[in-house]
Structures are given as structure tokens and as C-alpha cells.
TIKEFI-476754 format. One line per field, with one value per residue (C-alpha): residue in three letters; residue number from 0; z, x, y. Coordinates in steps of 0.5 Angstrom, whole numbers, plus 500, padded with zeros to 3 digits. Layout:
N
drense <- (ALA | ...);
pavex <- (NUM | ...);
c3 <- (Z | ...);
c1 <- (X | ...);
c2 <- (Y | ...);
END
This chain:
363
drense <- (UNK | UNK | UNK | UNK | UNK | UNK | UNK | UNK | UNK | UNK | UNK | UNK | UNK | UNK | UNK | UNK | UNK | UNK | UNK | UNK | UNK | UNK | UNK | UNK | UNK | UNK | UNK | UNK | UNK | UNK | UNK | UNK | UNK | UNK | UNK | UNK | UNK | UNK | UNK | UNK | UNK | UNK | UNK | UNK | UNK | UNK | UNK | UNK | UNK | UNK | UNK | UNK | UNK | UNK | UNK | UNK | UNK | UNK | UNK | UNK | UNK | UNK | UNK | UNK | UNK | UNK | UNK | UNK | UNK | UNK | UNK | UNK | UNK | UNK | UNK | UNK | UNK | UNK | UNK | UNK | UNK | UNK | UNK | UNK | UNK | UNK | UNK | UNK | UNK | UNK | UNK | UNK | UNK | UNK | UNK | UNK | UNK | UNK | UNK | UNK | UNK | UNK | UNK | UNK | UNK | UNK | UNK | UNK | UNK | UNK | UNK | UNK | UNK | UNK | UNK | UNK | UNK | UNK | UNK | UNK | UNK | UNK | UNK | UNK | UNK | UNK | UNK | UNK | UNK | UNK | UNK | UNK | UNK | UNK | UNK | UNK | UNK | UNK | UNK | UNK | UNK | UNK | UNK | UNK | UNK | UNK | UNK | UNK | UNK | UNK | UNK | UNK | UNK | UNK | UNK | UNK | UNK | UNK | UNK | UNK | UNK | UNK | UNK | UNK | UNK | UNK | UNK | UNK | UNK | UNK | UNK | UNK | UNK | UNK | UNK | UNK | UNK | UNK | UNK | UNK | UNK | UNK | UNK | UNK | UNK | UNK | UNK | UNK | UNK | UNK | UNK | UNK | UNK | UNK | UNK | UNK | UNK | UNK | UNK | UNK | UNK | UNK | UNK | UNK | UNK | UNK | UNK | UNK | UNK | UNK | UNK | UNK | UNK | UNK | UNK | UNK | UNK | UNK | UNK | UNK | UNK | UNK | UNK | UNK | UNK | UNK | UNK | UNK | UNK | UNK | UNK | UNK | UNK | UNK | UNK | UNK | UNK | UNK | UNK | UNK | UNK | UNK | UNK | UNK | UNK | UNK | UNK | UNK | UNK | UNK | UNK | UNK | UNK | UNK | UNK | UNK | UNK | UNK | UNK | UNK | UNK | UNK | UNK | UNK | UNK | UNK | UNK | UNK | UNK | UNK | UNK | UNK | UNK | UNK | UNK | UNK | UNK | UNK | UNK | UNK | UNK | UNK | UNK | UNK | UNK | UNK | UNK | UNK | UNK | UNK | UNK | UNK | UNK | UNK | UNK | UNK | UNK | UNK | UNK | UNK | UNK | UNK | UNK | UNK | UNK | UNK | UNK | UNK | UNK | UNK | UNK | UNK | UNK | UNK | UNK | UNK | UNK | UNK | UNK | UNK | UNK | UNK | UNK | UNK | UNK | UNK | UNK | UNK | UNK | UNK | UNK | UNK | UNK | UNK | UNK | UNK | UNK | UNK | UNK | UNK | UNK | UNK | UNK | UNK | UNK | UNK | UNK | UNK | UNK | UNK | UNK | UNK | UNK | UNK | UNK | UNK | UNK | UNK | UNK | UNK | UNK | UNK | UNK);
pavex <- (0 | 1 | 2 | 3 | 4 | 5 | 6 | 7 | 8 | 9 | 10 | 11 | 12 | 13 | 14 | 15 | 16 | 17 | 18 | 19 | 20 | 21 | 22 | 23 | 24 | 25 | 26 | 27 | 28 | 29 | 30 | 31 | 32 | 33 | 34 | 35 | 36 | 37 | 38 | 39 | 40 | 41 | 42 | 43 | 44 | 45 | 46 | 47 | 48 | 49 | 50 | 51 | 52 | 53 | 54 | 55 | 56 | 57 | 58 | 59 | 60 | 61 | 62 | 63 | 64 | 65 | 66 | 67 | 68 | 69 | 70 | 71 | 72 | 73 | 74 | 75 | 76 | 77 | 78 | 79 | 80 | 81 | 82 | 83 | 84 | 85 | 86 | 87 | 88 | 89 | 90 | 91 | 92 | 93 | 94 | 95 | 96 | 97 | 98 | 99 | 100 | 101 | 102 | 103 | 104 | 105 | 106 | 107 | 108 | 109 | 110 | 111 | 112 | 113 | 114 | 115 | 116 | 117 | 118 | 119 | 120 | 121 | 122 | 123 | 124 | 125 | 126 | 127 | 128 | 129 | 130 | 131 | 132 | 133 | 134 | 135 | 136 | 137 | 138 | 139 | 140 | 141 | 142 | 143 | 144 | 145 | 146 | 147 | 148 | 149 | 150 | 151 | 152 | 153 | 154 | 155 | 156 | 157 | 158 | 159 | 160 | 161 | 162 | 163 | 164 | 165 | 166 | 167 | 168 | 169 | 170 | 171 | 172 | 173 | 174 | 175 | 176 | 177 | 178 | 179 | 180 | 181 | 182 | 183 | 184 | 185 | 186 | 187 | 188 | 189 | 190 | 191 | 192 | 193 | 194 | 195 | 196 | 197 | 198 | 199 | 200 | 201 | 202 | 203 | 204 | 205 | 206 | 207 | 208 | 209 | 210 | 211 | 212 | 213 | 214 | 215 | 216 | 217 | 218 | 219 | 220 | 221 | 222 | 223 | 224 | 225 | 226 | 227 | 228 | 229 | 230 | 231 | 232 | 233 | 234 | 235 | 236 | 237 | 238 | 239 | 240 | 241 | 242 | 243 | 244 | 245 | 246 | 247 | 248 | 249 | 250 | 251 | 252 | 253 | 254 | 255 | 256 | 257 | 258 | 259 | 260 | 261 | 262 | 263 | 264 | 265 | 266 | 267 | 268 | 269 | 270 | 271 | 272 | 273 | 274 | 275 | 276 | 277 | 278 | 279 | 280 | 281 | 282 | 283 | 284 | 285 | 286 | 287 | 288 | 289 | 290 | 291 | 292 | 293 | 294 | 295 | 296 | 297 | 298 | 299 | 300 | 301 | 302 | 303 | 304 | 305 | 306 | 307 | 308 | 309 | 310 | 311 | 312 | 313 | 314 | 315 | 316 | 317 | 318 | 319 | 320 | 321 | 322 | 323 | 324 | 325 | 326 | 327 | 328 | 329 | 330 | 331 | 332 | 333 | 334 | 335 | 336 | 337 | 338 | 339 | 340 | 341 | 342 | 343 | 344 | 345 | 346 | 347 | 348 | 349 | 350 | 351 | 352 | 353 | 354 | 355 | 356 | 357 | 358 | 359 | 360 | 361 | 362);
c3 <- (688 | 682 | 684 | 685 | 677 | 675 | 677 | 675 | 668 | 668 | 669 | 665 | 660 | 661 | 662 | 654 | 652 | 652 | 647 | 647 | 642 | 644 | 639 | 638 | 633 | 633 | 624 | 620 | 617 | 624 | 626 | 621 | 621 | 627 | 625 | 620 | 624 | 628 | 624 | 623 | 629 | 632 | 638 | 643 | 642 | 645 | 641 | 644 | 641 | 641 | 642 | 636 | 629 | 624 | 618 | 615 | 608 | 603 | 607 | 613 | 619 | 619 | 622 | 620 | 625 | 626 | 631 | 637 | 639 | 643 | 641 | 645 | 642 | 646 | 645 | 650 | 650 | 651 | 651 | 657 | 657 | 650 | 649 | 646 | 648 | 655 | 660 | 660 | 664 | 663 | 657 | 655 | 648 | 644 | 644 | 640 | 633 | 628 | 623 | 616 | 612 | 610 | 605 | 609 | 613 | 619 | 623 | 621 | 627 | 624 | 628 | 630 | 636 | 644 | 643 | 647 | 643 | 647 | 643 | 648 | 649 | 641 | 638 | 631 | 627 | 619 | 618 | 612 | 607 | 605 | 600 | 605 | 607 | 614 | 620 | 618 | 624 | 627 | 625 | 628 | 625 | 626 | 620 | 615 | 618 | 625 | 630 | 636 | 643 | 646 | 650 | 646 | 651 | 647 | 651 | 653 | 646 | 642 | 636 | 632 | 625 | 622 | 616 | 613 | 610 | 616 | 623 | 622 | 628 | 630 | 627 | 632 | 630 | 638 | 638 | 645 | 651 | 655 | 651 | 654 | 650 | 656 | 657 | 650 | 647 | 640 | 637 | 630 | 627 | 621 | 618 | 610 | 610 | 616 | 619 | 627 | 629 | 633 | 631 | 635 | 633 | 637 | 636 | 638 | 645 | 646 | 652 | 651 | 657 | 654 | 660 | 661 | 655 | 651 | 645 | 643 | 637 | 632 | 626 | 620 | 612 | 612 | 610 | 615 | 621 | 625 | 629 | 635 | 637 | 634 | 638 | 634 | 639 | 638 | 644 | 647 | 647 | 653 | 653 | 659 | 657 | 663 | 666 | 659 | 656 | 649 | 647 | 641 | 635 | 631 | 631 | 635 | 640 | 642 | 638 | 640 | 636 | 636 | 641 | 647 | 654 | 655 | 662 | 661 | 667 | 668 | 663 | 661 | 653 | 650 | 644 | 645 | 640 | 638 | 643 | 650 | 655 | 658 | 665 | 665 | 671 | 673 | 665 | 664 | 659 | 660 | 657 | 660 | 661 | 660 | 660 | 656 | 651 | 644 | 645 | 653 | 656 | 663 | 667 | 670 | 678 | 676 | 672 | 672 | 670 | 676 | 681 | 677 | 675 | 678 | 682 | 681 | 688 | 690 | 692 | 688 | 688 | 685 | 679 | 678 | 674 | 667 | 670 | 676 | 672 | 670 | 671 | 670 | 669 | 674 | 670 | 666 | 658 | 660 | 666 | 672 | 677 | 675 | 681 | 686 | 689 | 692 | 686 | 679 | 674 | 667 | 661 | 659 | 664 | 670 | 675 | 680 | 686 | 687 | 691 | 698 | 700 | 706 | 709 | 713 | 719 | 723 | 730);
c1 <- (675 | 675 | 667 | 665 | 668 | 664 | 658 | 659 | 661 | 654 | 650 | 652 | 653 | 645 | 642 | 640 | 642 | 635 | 636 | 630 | 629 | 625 | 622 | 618 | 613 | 610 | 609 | 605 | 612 | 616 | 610 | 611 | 619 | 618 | 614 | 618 | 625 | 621 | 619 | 626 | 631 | 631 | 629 | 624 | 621 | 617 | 613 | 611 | 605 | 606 | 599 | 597 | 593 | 596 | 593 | 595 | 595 | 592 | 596 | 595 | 600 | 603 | 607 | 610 | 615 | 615 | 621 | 618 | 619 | 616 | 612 | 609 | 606 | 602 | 599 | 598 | 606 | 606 | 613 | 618 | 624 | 624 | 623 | 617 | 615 | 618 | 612 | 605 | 600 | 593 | 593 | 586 | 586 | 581 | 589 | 591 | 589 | 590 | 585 | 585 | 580 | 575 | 581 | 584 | 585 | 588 | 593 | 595 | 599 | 602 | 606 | 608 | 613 | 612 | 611 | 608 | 604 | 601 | 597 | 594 | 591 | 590 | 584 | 582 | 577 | 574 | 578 | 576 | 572 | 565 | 568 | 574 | 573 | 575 | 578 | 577 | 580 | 585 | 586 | 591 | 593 | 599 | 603 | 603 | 609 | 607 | 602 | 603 | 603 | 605 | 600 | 596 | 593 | 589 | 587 | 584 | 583 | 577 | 574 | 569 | 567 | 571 | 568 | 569 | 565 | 565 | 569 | 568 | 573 | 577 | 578 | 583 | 585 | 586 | 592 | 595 | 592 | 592 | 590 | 586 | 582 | 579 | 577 | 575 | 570 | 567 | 561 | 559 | 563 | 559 | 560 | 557 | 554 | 551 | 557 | 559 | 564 | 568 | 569 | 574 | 576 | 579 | 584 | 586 | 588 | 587 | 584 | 581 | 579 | 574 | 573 | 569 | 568 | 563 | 560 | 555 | 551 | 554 | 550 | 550 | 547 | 540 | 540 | 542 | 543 | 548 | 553 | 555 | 561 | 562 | 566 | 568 | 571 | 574 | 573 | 579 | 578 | 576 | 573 | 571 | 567 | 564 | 563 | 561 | 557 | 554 | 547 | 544 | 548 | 542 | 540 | 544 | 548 | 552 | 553 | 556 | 559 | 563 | 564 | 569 | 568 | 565 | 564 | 559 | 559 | 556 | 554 | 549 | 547 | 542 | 540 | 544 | 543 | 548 | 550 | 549 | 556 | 558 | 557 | 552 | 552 | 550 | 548 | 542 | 539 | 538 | 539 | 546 | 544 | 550 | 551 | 549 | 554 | 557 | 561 | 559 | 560 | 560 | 554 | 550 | 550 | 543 | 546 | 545 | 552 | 554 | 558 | 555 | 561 | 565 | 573 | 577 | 579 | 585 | 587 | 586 | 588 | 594 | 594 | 589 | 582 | 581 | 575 | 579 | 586 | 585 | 585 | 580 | 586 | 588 | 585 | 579 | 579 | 580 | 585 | 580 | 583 | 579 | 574 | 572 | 566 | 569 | 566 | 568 | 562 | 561 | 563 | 570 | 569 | 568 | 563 | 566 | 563 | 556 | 557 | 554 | 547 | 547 | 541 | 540 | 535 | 537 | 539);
c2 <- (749 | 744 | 742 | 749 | 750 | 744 | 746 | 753 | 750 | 745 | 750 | 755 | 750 | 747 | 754 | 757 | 765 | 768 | 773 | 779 | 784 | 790 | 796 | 802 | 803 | 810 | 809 | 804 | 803 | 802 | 797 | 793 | 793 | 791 | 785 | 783 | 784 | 780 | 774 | 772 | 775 | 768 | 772 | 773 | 780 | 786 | 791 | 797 | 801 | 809 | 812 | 814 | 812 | 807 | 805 | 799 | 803 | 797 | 791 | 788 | 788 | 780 | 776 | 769 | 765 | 757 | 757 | 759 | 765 | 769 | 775 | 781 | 786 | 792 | 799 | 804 | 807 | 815 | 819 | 819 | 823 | 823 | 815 | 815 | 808 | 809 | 808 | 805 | 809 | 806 | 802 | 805 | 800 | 807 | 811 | 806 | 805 | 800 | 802 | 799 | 803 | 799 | 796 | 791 | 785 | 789 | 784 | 776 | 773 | 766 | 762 | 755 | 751 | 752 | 760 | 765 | 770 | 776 | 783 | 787 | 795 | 796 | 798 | 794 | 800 | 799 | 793 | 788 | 788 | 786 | 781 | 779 | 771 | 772 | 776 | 783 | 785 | 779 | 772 | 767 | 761 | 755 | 755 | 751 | 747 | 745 | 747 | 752 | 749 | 756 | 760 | 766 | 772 | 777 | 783 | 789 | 790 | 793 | 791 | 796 | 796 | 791 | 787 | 780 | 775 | 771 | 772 | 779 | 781 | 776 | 768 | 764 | 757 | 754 | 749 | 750 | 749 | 754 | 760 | 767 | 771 | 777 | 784 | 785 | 789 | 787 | 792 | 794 | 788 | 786 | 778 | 780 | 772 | 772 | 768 | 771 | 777 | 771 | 764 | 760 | 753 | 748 | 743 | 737 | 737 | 745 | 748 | 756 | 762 | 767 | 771 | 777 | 779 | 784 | 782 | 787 | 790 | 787 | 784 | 779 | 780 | 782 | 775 | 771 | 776 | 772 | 776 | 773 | 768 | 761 | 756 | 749 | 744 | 737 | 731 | 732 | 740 | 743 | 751 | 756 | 762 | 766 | 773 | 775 | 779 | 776 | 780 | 784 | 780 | 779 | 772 | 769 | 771 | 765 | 758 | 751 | 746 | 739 | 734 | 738 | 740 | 747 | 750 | 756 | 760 | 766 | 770 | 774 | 770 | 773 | 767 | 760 | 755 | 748 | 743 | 743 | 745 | 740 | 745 | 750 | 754 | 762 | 764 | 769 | 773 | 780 | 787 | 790 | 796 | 800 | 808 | 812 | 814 | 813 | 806 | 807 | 800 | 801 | 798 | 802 | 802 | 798 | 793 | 785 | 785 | 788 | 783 | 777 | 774 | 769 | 769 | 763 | 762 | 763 | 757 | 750 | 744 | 742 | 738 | 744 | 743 | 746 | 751 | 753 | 755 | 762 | 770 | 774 | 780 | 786 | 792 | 792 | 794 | 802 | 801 | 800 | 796 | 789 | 787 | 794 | 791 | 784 | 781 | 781 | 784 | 781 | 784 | 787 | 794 | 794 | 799 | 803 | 802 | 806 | 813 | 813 | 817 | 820 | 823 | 829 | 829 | 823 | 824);
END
């Protein structure tokens, strides 16, 4: 008996408390609330989005933590038995809208240690300005103190509409090693001295996933008409980008830098200009074909998008390979299930599998 106490009081004395907060936002007010909460309940934390607007009022909606907390924030919620963040149906990121009025900066996300930090299913509409530095819709960054070492997911969120100086829609600093931005969309960003919608810096010793992905129609000053995606790695940074689609950015759709290993596999590019991946594999460069619509990003059953990407396998090998180590996700940006057809397509929306034809007159 006096064993099984000892062991019963060592376990509960090397077992942490693992505290979590959970909040409900259905205001611009009760948003930011909770991000500051947040910041400093010494925590892990969930925020839950209502679906609905929520303009960021002249000022964006931040977050500054540098003790390595947790931090979940997804839209998407809708009513259930009067809770209004009670249930997650789709997730489709158009319900739920962070809008910044063409005034401001919509979200700032800063933090530090071994945290994992997860925003999904929102929609970032007019954020920024033309006279704003960088990252009209989403930035990322350490804090000033110390670097984050954590894992960062970003997705199934759109950004439309956001404006900056350069990294029109998001700028994200990539410090730890296993980060995942996937199942985006990003159109009509607008980077008012020509410089990007995107633009991922990559620290020491960090690693990035930017998987299916689409990047289209978005543009840079008449000047320097830029509007695609920059990625800056160091020598011992290791980045993926595959299944995306990266095409009608102005003059450059996609550009390279620095001296990391990048695996570019299968995506359809349409202008690469910088240094050369260290692997290059299944790219192309043609026009998408989405539906016809107003922010319609399905491919067509003609699609070249459709099937094109690539599955990471089931089963790897263990220590497992950096290009191996990822997920393409179980829904796509609207809540469709990922892959339909036996194979993922590209970009950030899946086609549903084409309707049989059935002919008449065989016996």
C-alpha cells in the first residue's frame, strides 16, 4: 500500500495542472476581451468566433504573450441551445468576418516560448491601408523578448481586400519548426509599393508548410505591379510549398530567397523568379479555371488543378523526412471533405467528383 501511495504522489507531483480558458466572442468588444484575457490569464486559451461581422473600429484586434500559452482562435460558431459558440457546423471562413474598414491593421498576434497558436475559419476583409508598413490583414511575430518555438497552424481562412505597404495580407516571421499555413485563400490584396500579398520570413533552424493554398488576383502598385508570395529562408531553414495555386499576381507570382532548403512540389506557378528550390518536382504553370462567379474558387471539372496535388503517405519512416511531415488537412477552405476523388487537387477548395453520364440506347 505505502508503494502505490509513492507512486500515486509522484505522478501527481511530475504531472503539470493544465489550465484552459474558453471564450465566446459574438462583439468586436468581446473579441478583443478575450485576447487580452488571454494574454495574461497565464492560460491555455480557446477563443470561439460567433458567426457574424466584427470591425476592428480604427484599431486592430492584438495579442502580446511570452510565456508560452497556448492560443486557439476559430470562427464558424453558431447557436446551440442558447450558447451561441455551442457548435461548429462547416466552418465556412465567408460567415465570419473580421473587417477593418479600410483603417486599420485587422489582427496582430505576438508571442514567445514553446506555444502553439491556431486561427482558422475567419474571413480578413479591407484591412490596412495604403500608407500602412506591412500586414494589412494578419501579422505574426516573436516578441521582442524571445522567439517562438511552438507550432503555428493557419487555416481555412480568407483574405480579400487588405492593403499595406508590402505583405498586403499576411506577414509572418517563422521561428519554430514545424509551422502549417493551408487552405487559404488570398485575393484582391493590394501591397501599395509593389512588394507581395504574402511574405514569410524564416528564422534559424525553423521549418514551414504552405499547402494548398490560393493565391490569385492580387496586385501591387502600377509601379512595380508585385503581388504574389516572398519567401526569405536562412541555411538552416527548411520550407514546403505544394498543392498551391500561385497564378495572376501581377508581375511575379512567386519569388525565392536565401539560402534554406525548399521543396516546391506540385503546384501550378504562374511567374518564379529568385533562387532555385532545392527540389523541384510536379510544378506547371496554367490558367486555373475556377467557376464562374464572384470569389468562386472551385476548379472546374476541366480543371488542371483537379487531382494535381500530392498525398503525403500514410506511412513514413521514422525519424521522418521534413517533406513527408505534413497534412493536407480533412476539410477544405468551405468545409468539403479534403480529397474526393482518390487524390487531393490544388489550391485551397476542393471539386466535388463529376456527375456520371448515362447514355441511352445500348442494349
Amino acid at each position: 500500500m505505502k508503494k502505490h501511495t509513492f507512486l500515486i504522489s509522484l505522478l501527481l507531483f511530475v504531472t503539470p495542472h493544465i489550465q484552459a480558458a474558453e471564450f465566446c466572442a459574438t462583439t468586436s468588444g468581446q473579441l478583443q476581451s478575450a485576447l487580452s484575457s488571454a494574454q495574461s490569464n497565464n492560460q491555455h486559451d480557446v477563443i470561439k468566433v460567433a458567426e457574424g461581422s466584427y470591425p476592428t473600429t480604427g484599431s486592430e484586434f492584438s495579442y502580446t504573450e511570452s510565456a508560452g500559452w497556448d492560443l486557439e482562435i476559430s470562427g464558424g460558431w453558431t447557436d446551440f441551445f442558447g450558447n451561441p459558440c455551442g457548435q461548429q457546423l462547416s466552418g465556412n471562413p465567408f460567415n465570419t468576418v473580421l473587417d477593418g474598414n479600410n483603417s486599420a491593421r485587422i489582427m496582430h498576434i505576438r508571442s514567445s516560448g514553446n506555444s502553439d497558436i491556431t486561427i482558422s475559419n475567419l474571413s480578413f476583409i479591407n484591412g490596412g491601408t495604403a500608407n500602412l508598413s506591412t500586414a494589412g490583414g494578419l501579422r505574426f511575430y516573436p516578441t521582442n523578448t524571445a522567439s517562438h518555438t511552438g507550432q503555428v497552424i493557419i487555416e481555412r481562412n480568407a483574405f480579400i481586400n487588405n492593403h499595406a505597404q508590402t505583405a498586403s495580407a499576411l506577414s509572418f516571421f517563422s521561428s519554430g519548426i514545424n509551422s502549417h499555413i493551408r487552405n487559404n485563400v488570398f485575393t484582391l490584396n493590394t501591397a501599395h509599393n509593389g512588394s507581395y500579398s504574402i511574405t514569410i520570413d524564416q528564422d534559424l533552424n525553423s521549418g514551414i508548410y504552405f499547402t494548398n493554398n490560393t493565391l490569385v488576383q492580387n496586385s501591387g502598385d502600377s509601379t512595380n505591379d508585385i503581388g504574389g508570395f516572398v519567401l526569405f529562408t536562412r541555411s538552416s531553414s527548411s520550407a514546403y510549398i505544394g498543392n498551391n495555386v500561385l497564378y495572376d499576381n501581377g508581375n511575379r507570382d512567386l519569388h525565392l530567397s536565401g539560402t534554406g532548403d525548399v521543396w516546391l512540389h506540385y503546384n501550378d506557378v504562374g511567374i518564379r523568379t529568385g533562387v532555385a528550390p532545392f527540389s523541384n518536382l510536379g510544378n506547371f504553370s496554367a490558367d486555373p479555371e475556377f467557376n464562374t462567379g464572384i470569389l468562386e474558387f472551385t476548379p472546374s471539372y476541366g480543371s488542371p488543378l483537379v487531382n494535381a496535388g500530392y498525398d503525403p503517405p500514410s506511412f513514413v519512416p521514422i525519424p521522418t523526412p521534413f517533406e513527408l511531415a505534413w497534412f493536407e488537412g480533412t476539410l477544405d477552405l468551405l468545409g468539403n471533405t479534403r480529397k474526393q476523388q482518390g487524390k487531393v487537387d490544388l489550391g485551397a477548395i476542393e471539386t466535388s467528383a463529376e456527375p456520371p453520364i448515362f447514355m441511352d440506347g445500348f442494349d
